[in-house]
C-alpha positions in Angstrom: 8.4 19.9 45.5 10.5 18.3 42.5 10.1 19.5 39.5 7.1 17.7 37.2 9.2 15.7 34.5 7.9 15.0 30.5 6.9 11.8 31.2 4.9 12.3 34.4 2.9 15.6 32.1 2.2 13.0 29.7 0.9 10.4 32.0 -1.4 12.9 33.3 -2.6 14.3 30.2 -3.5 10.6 28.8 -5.6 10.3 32.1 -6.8 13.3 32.8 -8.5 14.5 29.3 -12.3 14.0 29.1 -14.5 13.8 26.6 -15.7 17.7 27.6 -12.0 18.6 26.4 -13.2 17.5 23.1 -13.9 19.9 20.6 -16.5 19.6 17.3 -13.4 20.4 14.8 -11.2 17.8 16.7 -14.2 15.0 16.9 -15.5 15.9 13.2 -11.5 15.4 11.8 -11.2 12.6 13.7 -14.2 10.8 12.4 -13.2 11.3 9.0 -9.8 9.8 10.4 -11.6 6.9 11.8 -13.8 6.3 8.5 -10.7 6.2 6.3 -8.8 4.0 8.4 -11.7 1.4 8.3 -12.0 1.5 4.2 -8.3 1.3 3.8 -7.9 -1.5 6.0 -11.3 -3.9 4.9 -9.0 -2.8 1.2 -5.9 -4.4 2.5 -7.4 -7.8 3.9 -7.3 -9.0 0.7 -3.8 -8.6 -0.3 -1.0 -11.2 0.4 0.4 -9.7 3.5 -2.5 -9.4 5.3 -2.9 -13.3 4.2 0.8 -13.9 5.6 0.0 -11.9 9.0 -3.4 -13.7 9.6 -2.5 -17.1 9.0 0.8 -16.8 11.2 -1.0 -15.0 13.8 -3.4 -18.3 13.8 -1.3 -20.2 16.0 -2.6 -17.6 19.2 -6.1 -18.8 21.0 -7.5 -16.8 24.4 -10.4 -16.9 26.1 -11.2 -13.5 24.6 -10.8 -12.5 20.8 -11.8 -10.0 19.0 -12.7 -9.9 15.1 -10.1 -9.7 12.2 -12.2 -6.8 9.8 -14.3 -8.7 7.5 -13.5 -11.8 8.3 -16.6 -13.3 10.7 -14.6 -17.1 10.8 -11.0 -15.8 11.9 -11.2 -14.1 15.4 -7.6 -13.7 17.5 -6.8 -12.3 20.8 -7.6 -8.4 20.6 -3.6 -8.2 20.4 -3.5 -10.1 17.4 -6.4 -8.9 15.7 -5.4 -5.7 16.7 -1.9 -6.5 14.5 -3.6 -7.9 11.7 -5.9 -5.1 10.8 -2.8 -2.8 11.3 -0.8 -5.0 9.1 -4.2 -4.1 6.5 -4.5 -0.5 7.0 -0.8 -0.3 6.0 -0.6 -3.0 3.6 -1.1 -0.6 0.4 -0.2 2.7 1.9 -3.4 4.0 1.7 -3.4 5.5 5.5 -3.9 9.0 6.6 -0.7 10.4 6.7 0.1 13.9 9.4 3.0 16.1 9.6 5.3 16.0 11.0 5.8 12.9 8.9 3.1 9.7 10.4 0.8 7.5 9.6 -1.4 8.3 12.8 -4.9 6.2 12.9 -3.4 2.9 11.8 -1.3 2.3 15.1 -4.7 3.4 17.4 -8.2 2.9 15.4 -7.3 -1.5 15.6 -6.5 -1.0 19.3 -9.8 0.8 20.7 -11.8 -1.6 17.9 -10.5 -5.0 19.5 -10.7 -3.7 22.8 -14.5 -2.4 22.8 -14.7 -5.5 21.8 -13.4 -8.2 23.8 -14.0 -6.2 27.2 -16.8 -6.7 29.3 -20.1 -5.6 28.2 -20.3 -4.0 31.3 -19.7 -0.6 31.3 -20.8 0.2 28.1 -18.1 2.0 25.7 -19.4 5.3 24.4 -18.8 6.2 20.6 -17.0 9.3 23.3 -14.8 7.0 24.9 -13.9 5.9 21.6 -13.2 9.4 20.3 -11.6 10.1 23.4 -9.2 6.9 23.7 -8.3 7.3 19.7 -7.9 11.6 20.1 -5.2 10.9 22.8 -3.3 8.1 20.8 -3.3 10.9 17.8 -2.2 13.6 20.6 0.7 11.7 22.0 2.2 10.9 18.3 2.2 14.8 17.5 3.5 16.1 20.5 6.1 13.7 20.5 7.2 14.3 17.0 7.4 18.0 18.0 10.4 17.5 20.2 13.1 17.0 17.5 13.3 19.3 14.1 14.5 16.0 12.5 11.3 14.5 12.7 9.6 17.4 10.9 11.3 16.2 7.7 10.2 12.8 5.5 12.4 10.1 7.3 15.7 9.0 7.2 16.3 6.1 9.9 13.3 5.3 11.7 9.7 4.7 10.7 7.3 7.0 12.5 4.4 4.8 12.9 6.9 2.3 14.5 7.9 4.8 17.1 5.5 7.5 17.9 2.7 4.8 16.4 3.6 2.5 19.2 3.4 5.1 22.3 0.6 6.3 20.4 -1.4 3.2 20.7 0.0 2.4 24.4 -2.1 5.7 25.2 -5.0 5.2 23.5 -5.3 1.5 25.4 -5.0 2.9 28.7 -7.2 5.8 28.2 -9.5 3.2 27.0 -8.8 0.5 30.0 -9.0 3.5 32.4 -5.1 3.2 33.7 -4.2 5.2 36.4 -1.7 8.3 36.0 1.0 5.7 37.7 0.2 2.8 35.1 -0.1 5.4 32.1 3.3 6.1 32.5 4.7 2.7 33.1 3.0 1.9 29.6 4.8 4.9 28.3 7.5 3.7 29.7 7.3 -0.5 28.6 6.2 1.1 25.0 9.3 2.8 24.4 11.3 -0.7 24.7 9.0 -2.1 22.1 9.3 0.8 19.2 11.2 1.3 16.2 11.8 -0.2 13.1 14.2 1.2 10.1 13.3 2.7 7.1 15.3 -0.2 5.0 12.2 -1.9 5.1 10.4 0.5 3.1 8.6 -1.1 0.1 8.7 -4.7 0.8 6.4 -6.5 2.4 7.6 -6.2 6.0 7.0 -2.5 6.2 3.2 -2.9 6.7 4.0 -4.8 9.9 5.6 -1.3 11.7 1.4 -0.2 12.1 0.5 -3.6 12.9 3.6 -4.0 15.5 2.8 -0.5 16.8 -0.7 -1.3 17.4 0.1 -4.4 18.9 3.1 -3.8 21.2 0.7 -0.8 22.0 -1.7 -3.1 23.8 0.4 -5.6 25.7 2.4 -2.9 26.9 -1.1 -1.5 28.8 -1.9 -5.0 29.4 2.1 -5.0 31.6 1.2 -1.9 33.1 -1.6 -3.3 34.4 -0.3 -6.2 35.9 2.8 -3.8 37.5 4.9 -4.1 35.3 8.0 -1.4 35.7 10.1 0.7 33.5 11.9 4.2 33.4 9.6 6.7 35.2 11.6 9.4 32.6 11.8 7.5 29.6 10.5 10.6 27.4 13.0 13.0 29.3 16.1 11.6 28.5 18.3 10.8 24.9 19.1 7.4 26.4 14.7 6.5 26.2 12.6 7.9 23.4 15.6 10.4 22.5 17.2 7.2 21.2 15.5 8.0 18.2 15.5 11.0 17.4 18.7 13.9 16.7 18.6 16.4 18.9 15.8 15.9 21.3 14.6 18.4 23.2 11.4 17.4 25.4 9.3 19.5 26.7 7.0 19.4 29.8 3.2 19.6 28.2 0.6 22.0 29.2 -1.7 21.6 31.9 -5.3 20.4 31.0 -6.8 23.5 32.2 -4.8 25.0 28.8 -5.0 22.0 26.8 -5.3 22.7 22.9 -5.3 19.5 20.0 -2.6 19.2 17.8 -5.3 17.7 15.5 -7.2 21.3 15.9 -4.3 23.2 14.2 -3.0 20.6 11.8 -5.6 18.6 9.6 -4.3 15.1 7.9 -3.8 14.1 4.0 -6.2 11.3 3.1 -4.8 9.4 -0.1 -6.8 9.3 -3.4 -4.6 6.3 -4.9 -2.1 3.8 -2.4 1.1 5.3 -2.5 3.7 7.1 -0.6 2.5 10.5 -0.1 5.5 12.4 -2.0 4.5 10.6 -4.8 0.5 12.2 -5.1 2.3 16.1 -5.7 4.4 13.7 -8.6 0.8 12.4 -9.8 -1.1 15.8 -9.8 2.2 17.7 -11.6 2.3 15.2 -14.5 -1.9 14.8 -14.8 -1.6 18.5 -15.3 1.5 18.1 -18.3 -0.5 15.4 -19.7 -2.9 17.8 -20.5 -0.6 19.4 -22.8 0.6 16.0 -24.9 -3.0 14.4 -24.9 -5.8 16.0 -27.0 -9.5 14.4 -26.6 -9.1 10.7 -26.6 -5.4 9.8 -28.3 -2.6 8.6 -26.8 0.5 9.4 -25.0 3.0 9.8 -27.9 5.5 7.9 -25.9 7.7 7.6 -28.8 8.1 11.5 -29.4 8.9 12.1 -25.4 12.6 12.6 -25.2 12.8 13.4 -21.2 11.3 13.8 -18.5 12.5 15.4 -15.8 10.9 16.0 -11.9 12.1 18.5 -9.4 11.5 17.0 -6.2 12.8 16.7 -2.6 15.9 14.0 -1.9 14.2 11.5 -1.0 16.1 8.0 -0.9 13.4 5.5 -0.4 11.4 6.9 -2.7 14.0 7.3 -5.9 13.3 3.9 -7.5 13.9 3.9 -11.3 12.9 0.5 -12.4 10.2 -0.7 -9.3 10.1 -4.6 -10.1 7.2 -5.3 -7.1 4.4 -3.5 -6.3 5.5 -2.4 -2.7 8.5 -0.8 -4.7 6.3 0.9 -7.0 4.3 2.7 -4.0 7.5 4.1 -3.4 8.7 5.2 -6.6 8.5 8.9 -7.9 9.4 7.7 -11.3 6.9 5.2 -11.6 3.7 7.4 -10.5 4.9 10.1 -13.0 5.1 7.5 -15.7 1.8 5.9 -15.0 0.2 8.9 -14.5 1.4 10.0 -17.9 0.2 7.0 -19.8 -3.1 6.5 -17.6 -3.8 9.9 -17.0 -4.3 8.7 -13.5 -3.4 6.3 -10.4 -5.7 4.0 -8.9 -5.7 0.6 -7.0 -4.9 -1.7 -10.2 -2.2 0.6 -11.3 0.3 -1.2 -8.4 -0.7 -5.1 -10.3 2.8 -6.3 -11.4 1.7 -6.6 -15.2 0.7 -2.5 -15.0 4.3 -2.1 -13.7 5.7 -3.8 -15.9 4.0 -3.0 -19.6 6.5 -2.2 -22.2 5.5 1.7 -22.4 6.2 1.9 -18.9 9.5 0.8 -19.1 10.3 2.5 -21.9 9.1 5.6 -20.0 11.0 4.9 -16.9 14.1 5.1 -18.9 13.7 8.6 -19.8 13.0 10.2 -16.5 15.7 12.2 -14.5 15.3 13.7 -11.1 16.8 16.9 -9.9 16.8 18.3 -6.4 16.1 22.2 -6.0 17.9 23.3 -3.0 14.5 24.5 -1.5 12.7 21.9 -2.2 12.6 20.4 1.3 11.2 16.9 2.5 8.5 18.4 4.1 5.1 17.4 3.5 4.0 20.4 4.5 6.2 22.6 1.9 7.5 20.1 -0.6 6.6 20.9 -4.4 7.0 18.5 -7.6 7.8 20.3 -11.0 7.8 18.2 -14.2 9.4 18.7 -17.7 8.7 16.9 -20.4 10.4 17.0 -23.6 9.7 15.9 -27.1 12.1 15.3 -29.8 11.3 18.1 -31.6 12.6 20.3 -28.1 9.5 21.1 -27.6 9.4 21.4 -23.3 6.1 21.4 -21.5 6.4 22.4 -17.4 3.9 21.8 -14.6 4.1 22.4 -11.1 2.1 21.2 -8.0 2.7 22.6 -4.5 -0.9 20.9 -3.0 -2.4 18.3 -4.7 -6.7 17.2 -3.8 -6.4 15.3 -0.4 -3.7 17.0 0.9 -4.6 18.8 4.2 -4.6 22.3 2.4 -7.0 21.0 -0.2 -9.2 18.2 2.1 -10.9 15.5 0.3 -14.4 16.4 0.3 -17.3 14.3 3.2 -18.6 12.8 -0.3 -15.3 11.9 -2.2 -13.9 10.6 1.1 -17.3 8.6 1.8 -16.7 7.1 -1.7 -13.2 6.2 -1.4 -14.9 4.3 1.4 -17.6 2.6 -0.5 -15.3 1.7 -3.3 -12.6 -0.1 -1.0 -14.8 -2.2 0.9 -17.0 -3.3 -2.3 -17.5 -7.0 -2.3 -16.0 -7.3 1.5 -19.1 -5.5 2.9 -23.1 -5.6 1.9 -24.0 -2.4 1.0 -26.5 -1.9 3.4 -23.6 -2.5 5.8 -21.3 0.1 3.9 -24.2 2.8 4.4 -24.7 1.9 8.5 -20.7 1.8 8.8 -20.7 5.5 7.2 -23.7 6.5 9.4 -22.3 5.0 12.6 -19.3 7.1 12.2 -20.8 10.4 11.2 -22.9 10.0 14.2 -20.0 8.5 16.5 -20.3 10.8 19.5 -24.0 9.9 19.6 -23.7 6.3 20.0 -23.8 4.7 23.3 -22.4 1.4 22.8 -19.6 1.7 20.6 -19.4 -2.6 20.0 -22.4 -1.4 17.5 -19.8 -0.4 15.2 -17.6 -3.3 15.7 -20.4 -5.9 14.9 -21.1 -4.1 11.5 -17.2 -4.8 10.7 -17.7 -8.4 10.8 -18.3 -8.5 7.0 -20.5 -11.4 5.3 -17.8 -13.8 4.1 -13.5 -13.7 3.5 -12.9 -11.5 0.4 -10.7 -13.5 -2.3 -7.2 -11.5 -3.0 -6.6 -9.0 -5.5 -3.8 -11.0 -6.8 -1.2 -13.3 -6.3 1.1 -10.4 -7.1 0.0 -8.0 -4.4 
């Protein structure tokens, strides 16, 4: 008998898990997963990507659609609307983020959301099968990412959501569509040809797309399989198929289901309390901490008395941006969340609007700061740190450190704060009787026996205006 290969044990973990492998830790972190996703993503239908990514993905008509998140008037082909409420989960980069390094729920909740709905009524989709379908899109990112030490680390070349996102959401479509083992590996397989994207498009505009692509490719690669479409029946097992990209791959077959543990068990996710890159949030809790130290009851930051300001953090390319001039830079800008954190005394949503970025005192700010790179300080998020200095012209030097800052999965946003992080980003997009069923349809997800219920509610009453031009 030949020997079982690492694609044919993922093929028949995808199809053979059941809801009864479920577990209540994995099904209550995944709801909170699934609740997140929505807010962020009703919050990023109103910037101007989404509004690029909608009205291109117009020009697509089918017999069957699905909706485009609170938007009732705009519904697309479940592939497209699945891409366009990626595109808006992403567009702020204010998605869950796992480690190793992903943005997990943004390649997968769109997919099993379009589906449920364009399928036939008949059978019925269980909240379960919804859990189930999005549980095994998480699982196949996390075991794939475990196969190469380089993708433990904040990354270089690739964009994880692009590549693990993509196989992620091929899985969760044909749990969902009920592939065979055969056809769950041929999407496996088709999947791999349709991932990647590099990490030169971080903080423009485009990089939103690698979660909408991912979620998109994900489903017309189940919708191939289905139809018989072939590929490499061991494109996980070898350095020429998914190994492409990653350094030293080293697959392994996966347990049999009879021993089957969740990733999402043992390692919880970091939900974001402003819409940044995640290195940036220990950056943001270090310097609200020094703050502390410069800012008595209501006065100011004496910007003018601040010499330097220096932050120990990981080497971190992408993410070492001294002077952001757009708002997608800014996300990704250690220097800029330290300043505005220091002037502000906090992020939030407005804080990425061009004219924040660009105030005077930020600048001036920016021009003062200086990195430095402890040798173990790693680009980990699970181990990563952020120290900050700041000096004053008299030498005075005031130090703060954060190793876990509030959201991070060693310090989990609390079921209210992450229920109002909710409620505040889908404000004006949703009724507020709709906000409170939403949050009540997911906290009792594994109850419901029609899981379109939840789809309806995300309709929304009418198109929400954009925050800005500028975003």
């Amino acid at each position: 008998m030949a020997l079982q290969s690492v694609t044919d044990s993922f093929a028949r973990v995808i199809h053979g898990l059941k809801v009864g492998h479920l577990t209540d830790h994995v099904i209550q972190r995944s709801k909170r997963m699934i609740l997140d996703t929505l807010g962020v993503g009703f919050l990023g239908t109103r910037t101007e990507v989404f509004h690029k990514a909608s009205e291109y993905s117009k020009i697509y008509s089918s017999n069957i659609s699905s909706t485009v998140w609170g938007r009732p008037e705009l519904r697309l082909p479940p592939t497209y609307a699945a891409f366009v409420n990626g595109v808006a989960i992403h567009s702020m980069d204010f998605d869950d983020t796992w480690h190793p390094a992903t943005h997990p729920s943004g390649a997968v909740l769109p997919v099993l959301m379009a589906l449920a709905e364009a399928l036939p009524p008949s059978p019925k989709f269980s909240g379960l099968d919804l859990l189930l379908a999005f549980n095994v899109g998480i699982e196949v990112q996390g075991r794939l990412m475990r196969f190469s030490k380089e993708a433990s680390d904040i990354p270089k070349r690739f964009h994880p959501p692009s590549v693990v996102g993509t196989l992620g959401s091929a899985a969760a479509a044909s749990k969902f569509l009920g592939l065979s083992m055969t056809k769950c590996q041929e999407a496996l397989a088709i999947a791999v040809s349709h991932a990647g994207a590099p990490m030169a498009n971080a903080a423009t505009q485009t990089k939103p797309l690698h979660i909408g692509n991912a979620a998109r490719h994900g489903i017309e690669a189940a919708f191939l399989a289905m139809l018989g479409l072939q590929g490499n029946k061991k494109v996980l097992d070898l350095e020429t198929g998914f190994g492409a990209f990653y350094a030293h791959y080293s697959p392994k077959v996966l347990p049999n289901l009879d021993s089957h543990t969740w990733l999402l068990d043992q390692q919880d996710v970091a939900f974001k309390s402003f819409p940044a890159h995640l290195g940036t949030h220990w950056v943001a809790d270090a310097a609200a901490s020094v703050r502390k130290h410069l800012v008595t009851d209501r006065a100011l930051l004496p910007v003018d008395h601040i010499e330097r300001i220096v932050l120990r953090i990981p080497d971190v390319q992408y993410v070492n941006r001294p002077f952001p001039d757009s708002e997608h830079e800014a996300r990704h800008s250690f220097q800029y969340v330290a300043c505005a954190t220091l002037l502000d005394g906090g992020v939030t949503v407005p804080s990425f609007h061009k004219h924040q970025i660009h105030r005077p005192q930020v600048r001036e700010l920016l021009g003062k700061v200086e990195l430095e790179h402890p040798r173990d300080n790693l680009p980990s998020f699970n181990t990563l740190y952020c120290e900050i200095s700041v000096t004053l012209d008299d030498g005075t030097t005031f130090t703060e450190c954060s190793d876990t800052f509030y959201g991070h999965w060693r310090k989990p946003l609390s079921r209210e704060d992450l229920q109002e992080k909710f409620r505040a980003n889908v404000s004006g997009v949703m009724s507020c009787d709709t906000v409170e069923r939403v949050i009540e349809g997911v906290e009792s997800l594994e109850d419901l026996e029609d899981c379109s219920v939840l789809t309806t509610l995300l309709k929304g009453p009418h198109p929400p205006k954009m925050i800005s031009k500028s975003i």
